[in-house]
C-alpha positions, 0 to 999 in steps of 0.5 A: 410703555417703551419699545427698544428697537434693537438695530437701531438702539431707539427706544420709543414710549408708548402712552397707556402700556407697560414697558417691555423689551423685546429680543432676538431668539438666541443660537445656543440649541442648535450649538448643543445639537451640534456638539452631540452630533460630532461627540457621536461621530468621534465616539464611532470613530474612536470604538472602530480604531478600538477594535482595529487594534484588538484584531491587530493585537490579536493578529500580532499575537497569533503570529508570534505564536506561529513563529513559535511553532514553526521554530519547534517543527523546523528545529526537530526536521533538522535534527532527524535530518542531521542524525540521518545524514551525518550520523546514519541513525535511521537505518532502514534495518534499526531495532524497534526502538533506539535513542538519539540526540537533539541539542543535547537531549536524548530521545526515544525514537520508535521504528516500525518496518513493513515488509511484503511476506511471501506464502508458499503455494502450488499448481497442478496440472493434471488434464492433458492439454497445453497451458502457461503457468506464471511463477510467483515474484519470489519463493524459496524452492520450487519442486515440479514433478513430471509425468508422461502419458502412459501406453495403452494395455494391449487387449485380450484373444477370445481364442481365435482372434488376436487382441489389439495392441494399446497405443503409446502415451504422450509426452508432459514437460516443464518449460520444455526442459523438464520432460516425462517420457510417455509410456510405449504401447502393450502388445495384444494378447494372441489367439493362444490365449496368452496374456497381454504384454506388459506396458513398455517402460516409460523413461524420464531422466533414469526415473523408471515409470512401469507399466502394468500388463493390459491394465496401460502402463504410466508414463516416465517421471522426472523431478526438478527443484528451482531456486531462480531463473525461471522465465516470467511465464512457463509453457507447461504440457501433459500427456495423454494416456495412451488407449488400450487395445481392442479385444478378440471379441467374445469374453476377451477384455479390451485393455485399459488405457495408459494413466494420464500424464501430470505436472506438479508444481508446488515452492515454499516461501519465499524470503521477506521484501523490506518496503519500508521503515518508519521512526517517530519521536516526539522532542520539546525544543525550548519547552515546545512542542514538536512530534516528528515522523520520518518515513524510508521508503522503496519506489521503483527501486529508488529510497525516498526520505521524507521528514515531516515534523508537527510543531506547537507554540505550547508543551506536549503536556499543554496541546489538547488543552490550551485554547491557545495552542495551533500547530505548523508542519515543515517536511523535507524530502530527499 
């Protein structure tokens, strides 16, 4: 047998055996794990760089689709906005519906106004006292009926003994121009059992306000009508009823008090108030889409415009549909 030392290159023989040759272990193993190791490191490396460039692309592809987008709504605000300022279309007062032109397209536009609508109404005032009655902001024609306190009737004679004489009625008025005169106080009856006077004659403006015997009398009426130039709140007084006089005694009949004094306050409608008015149009510049609201509106006195335009990547037909579809909004205010 020999035995080869390999470092060496000896070769030596040993009686008896049979002959080998014995070698290294080789490094080919560890080559292999080596290479599968770097073959799954670039194989992450390359997926990550896959993906990277999907969500790029995607990313390249929603931008692209909101340029689109903003384009159509850009496009149609400036459009309402041309017509509005150069072409004064969008009239406060417009028909509920009308056409304008975009770029050569005619468009439907649809307008709604909003209006405050002013009811009439009343207020009465029957019970005497003083009060403070607020007009309404608006109203057509305002009527206000005045009536003074009535004087008292004068009380009955038993025979002997006179009856007492009534009292006067107060006076009721509207802003302290509009006044009823109150009606003057009856005379009692004498103790030769003749009746009691008559209520004296209330006066207001020519408007007579009789009076009737010992029953009391009414007080003076007056009317007035109103269109404007009422103060923001109005003092309002009625008048009280004069008392009757006291009786003779025995059968006699004291007399009746004086009717009391009144303010009628009643006004019809008033004209509508313009709030607001607002169009919208839908337009598909390009083939896309764009839906447009622009809004006129009264605050503090002031018009305030505001346009604000919904714009697609898509067809009208396509935006409830195509998974693809995102919208972008533009406003301008002026």
């Amino acid at each position: 047998m020999k035995i080869q030392n390999n470092r060496k290159g000896e070769t030596k023989s040993i009686a008896g055996f049979t002959p080998y040759h014995f070698f290294s272990k080789s490094g080919k193993g560890f080559t292999l794990l080596l290479a599968a190791l770097v073959s799954s490191i670039v194989l992450a490396i390359g997926a990550a760089i896959y993906g990277i460039a999907i969500k790029e692309l995607n990313l390249s592809s929603i931008g692209r689709d909101s340029q689109f987008a903003f384009y159509a709504a850009d496009t149609a605000a400036e459009c309402t906005l041309y017509n509005d300022i150069n072409k004064q279309l969008f009239a406060t007062n417009s028909p509920a519906t009308f056409q304008v032109s975009c770029d050569g397209t005619v468009l439907n536009v649809s307008a709604v106004q909003n209006q405050s609508i002013v009811s009439g109404g009343s207020a009465n005032y029957t019970v005497p006292g003083t009060f403070t009655f607020t007009p309404p902001a608006q109203y057509g024609t305002m009527t206000v009926t005045v009536n003074g306190g009535g004087g008292g009737g004068g009380g009955g004679s038993n025979g002997s003994t006179n009856g007492g004489n009534g009292s006067s009625g107060g006076s009721s008025s509207f802003d302290g121009t509009v006044i009823g005169n109150a009606g003057g106080a009856a005379g009692g009856g004498n103790k030769n059992g003749t009746t009691g006077a008559n209520g004296s004659t209330g006066g207001g403006n020519g408007v007579t306000g009789g009076g009737n015997g010992g029953l009391g009398g009414n007080g003076g009426q007056v009317t007035a009508t109103y269109t404007s130039g009422l103060s923001a709140t109005v003092t309002v007084v009625v008048g009280v009823g004069g008392g009757g006089g006291n009786s003779g005694g025995g059968a006699a009949q004291p007399g009746n008090g004086g009717s009391t004094g009144s303010v009628l306050i009643s006004w019809t409608g008033g004209t509508p108030t313009w709030n607001s008015t607002v169009f919208s149009f839908q337009s598909e510049p390009n083939g896309i889409c764009a839906i447009t609201r622009f809004s006129k509106t009264l605050v503090s006195g002031s018009l305030r415009n505001l346009i604000h335009s919904d714009g697609s990547n898509v067809p009208c037909a396509a935006t409830t549909t195509s998974p693809r579809a995102l919208q972008r909004s533009v406003e301008l205010s002026y």
